[in-house]
C-alpha positions as CSV (number, residue, x, y, z in Angstrom):
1,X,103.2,119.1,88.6
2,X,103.4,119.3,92.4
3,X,99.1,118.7,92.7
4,X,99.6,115.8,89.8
5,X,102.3,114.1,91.7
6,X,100.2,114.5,95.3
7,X,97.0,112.8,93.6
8,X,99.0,110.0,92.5
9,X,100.4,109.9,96.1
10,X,98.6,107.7,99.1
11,X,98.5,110.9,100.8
12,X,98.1,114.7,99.7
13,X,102.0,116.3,101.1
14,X,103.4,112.9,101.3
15,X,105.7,112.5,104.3
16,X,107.9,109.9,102.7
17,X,108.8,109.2,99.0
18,X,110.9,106.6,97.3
19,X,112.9,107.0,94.3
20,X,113.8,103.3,93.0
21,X,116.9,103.5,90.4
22,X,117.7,100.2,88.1
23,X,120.6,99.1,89.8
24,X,120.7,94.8,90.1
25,X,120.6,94.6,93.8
26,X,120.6,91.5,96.3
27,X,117.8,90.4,98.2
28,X,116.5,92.7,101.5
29,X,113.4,92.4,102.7
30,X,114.2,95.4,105.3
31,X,115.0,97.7,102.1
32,X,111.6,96.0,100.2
33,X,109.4,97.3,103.1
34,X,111.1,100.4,103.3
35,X,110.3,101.3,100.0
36,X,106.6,100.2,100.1
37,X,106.0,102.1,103.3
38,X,106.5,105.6,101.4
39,X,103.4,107.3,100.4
40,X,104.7,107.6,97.1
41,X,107.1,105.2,95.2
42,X,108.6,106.4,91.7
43,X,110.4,104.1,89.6
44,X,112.7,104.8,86.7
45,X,112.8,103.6,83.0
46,X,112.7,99.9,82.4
47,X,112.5,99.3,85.8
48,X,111.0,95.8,87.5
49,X,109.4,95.6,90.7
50,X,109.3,92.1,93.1
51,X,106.4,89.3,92.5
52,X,104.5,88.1,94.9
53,X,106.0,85.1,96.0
54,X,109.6,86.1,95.1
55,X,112.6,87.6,96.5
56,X,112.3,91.2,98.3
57,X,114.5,93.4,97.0
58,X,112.7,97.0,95.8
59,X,109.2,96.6,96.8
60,X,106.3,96.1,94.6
61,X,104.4,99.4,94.8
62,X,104.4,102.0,92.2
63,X,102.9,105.5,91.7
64,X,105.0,107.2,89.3
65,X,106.8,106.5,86.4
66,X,109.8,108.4,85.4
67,X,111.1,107.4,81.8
68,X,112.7,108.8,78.4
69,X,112.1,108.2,74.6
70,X,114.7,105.6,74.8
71,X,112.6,103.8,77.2
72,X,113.4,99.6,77.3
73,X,110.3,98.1,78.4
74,X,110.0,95.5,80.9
75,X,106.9,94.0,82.1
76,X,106.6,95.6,84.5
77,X,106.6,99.1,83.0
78,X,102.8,98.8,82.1
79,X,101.5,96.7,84.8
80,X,98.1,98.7,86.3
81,X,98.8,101.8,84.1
82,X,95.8,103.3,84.4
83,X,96.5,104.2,87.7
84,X,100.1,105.4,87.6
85,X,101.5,109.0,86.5
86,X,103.9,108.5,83.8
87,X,106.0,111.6,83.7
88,X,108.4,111.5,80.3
89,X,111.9,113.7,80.9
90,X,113.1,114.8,77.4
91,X,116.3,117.2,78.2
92,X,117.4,116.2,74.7
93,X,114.5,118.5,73.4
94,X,116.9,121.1,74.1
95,X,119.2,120.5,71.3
96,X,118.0,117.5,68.9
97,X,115.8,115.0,70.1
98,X,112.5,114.6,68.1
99,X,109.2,114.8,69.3
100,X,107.9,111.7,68.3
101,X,106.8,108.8,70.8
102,X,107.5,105.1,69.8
103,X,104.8,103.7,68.1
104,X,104.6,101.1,71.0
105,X,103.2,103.1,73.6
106,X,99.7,102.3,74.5
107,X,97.2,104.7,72.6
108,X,95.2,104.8,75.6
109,X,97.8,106.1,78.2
110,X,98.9,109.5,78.6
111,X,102.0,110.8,79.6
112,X,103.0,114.2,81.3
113,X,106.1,116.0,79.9
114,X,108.4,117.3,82.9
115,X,109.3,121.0,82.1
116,X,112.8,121.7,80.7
117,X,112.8,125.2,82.2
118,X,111.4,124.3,85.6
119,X,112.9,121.0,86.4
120,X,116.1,119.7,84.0
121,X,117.5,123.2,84.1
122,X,117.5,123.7,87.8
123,X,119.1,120.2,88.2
124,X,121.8,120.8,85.5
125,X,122.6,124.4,87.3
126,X,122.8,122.0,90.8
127,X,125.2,119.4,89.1
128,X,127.3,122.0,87.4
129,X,126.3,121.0,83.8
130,X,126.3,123.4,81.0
131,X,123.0,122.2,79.6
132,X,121.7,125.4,78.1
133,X,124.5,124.9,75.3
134,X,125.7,121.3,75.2
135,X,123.9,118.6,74.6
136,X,125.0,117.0,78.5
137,X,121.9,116.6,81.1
138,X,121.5,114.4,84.0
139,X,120.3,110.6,83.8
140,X,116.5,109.8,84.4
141,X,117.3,108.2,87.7
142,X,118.8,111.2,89.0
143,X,115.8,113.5,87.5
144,X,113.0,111.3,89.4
145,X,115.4,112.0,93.2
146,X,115.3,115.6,91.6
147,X,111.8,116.0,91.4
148,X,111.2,114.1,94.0
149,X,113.0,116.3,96.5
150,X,112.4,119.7,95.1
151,X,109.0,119.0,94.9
152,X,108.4,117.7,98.6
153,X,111.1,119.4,100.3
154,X,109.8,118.4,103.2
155,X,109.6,114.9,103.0
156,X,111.6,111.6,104.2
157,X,113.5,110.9,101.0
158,X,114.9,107.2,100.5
159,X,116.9,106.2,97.6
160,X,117.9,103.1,96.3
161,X,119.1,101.5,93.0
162,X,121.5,104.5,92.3
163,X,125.0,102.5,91.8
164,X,126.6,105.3,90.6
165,X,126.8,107.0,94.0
166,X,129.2,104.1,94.9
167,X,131.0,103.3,91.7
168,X,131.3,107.2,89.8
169,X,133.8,106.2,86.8
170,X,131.9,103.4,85.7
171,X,131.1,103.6,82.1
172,X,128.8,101.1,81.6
173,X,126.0,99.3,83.9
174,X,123.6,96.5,84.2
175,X,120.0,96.6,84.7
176,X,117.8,95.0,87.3
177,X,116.2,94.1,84.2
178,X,116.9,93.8,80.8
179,X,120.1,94.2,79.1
180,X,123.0,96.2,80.1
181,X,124.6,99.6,78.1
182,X,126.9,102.0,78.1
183,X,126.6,105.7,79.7
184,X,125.7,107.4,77.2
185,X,128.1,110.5,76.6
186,X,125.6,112.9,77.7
187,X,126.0,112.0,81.6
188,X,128.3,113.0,84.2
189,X,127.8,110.7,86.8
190,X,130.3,111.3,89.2
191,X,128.7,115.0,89.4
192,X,125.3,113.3,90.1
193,X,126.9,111.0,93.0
194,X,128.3,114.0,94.5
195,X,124.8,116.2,94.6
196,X,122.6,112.6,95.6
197,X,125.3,111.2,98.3
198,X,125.2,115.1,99.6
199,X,121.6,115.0,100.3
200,X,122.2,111.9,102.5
201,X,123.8,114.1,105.1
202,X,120.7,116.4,105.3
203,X,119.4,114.1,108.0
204,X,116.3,113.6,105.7
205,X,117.5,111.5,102.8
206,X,118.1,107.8,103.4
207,X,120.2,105.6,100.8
208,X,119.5,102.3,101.0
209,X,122.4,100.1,99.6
């Protein structure tokens, strides 16, 4: 999935990535240009992405989708598909979730499954989560920053979007867009702020508030 995600990238090895989560965040142009300088941008779920015209905030740029079955489409989600990689995380495949796909996907767009064994696993064992035997895995936001830095280890990393780095007993949030919902019982976010905010002491991870 490495070679996938470097085709989809402006460059092959990409120096910097961005990893855009849905959290409703206040206009920054500084944080807007920091995310569109990466060489590859991936943006999570039923994400949206600024207008030209509008307010800065995440950046308009997109390379990679990162989403579930439970996916809320914005408008966004679709714009210019044909040249984004849609990657589609289904830890749930491990104990009950079904195979099928909503009947409102495009029938001309194809999706990449991400590899239980080689990706959600790994990141479980990081967080501490018994995944293997209950039905707890990590949220989709925190899969794309896990892909994202195992699979350019040596790459800038900047984060954004990811409120549950700063607010860990939440139990619900808003969207950037769309509606807002619970966390579903299957999370542990606190355990996800803890591995994310770690990274930002590497010296190569930037979160961007």
């Amino acid at each position: 999935m490495v070679n996938l995600l470097e085709a989809y990238a402006d460059r092959p090895d990409p120096r910097s990535v961005a990893v855009v989560g849905n959290q409703p965040l206040p206009s920054d142009p500084q944080r807007a240009k920091a995310v569109d300088a990466c060489d590859l941008v991936i943006r999570v779920n039923g994400f949206r992405a600024d207008e030209p015209g509008g307010p800065r905030i995440v950046g308009s740029r997109t390379h990679v989708v990162v989403f579930n079955r439970a996916l809320r489409a914005t408008r966004w989600v679709f714009e210019n598909y044909r040249s984004r990689l849609y990657l589609l995380v289904e830890p749930g495949r491990l104990h009950w979730e079904p195979e099928d796909i909503p009947g409102w996907w495009p029938a001309d767009l194809g999706y990449v499954p991400v590899s239980n064994r080689d990706w959600i696993l790994p990141l479980s064992d990081a967080i501490g989560l018994p995944s293997r035997t209950e039905s707890t895995w990590a949220t989709t936001g925190t899969t794309a920053a896990w892909i994202a830095r195992t699979a350019f280890p040596h790459a800038n990393l900047v984060l954004t979007g990811f409120s549950f780095i700063d607010n860990p007993d939440q139990t619900a949030w808003e969207h950037a867009a769309g509606d807002s919902c619970i966390v579903g019982p299957e999370h542990q976010i606190a355990a996800e702020g803890r591995l994310l905010d770690s990274w930002t002491r590497t010296g190569d991870t930037d979160l961007l508030r």
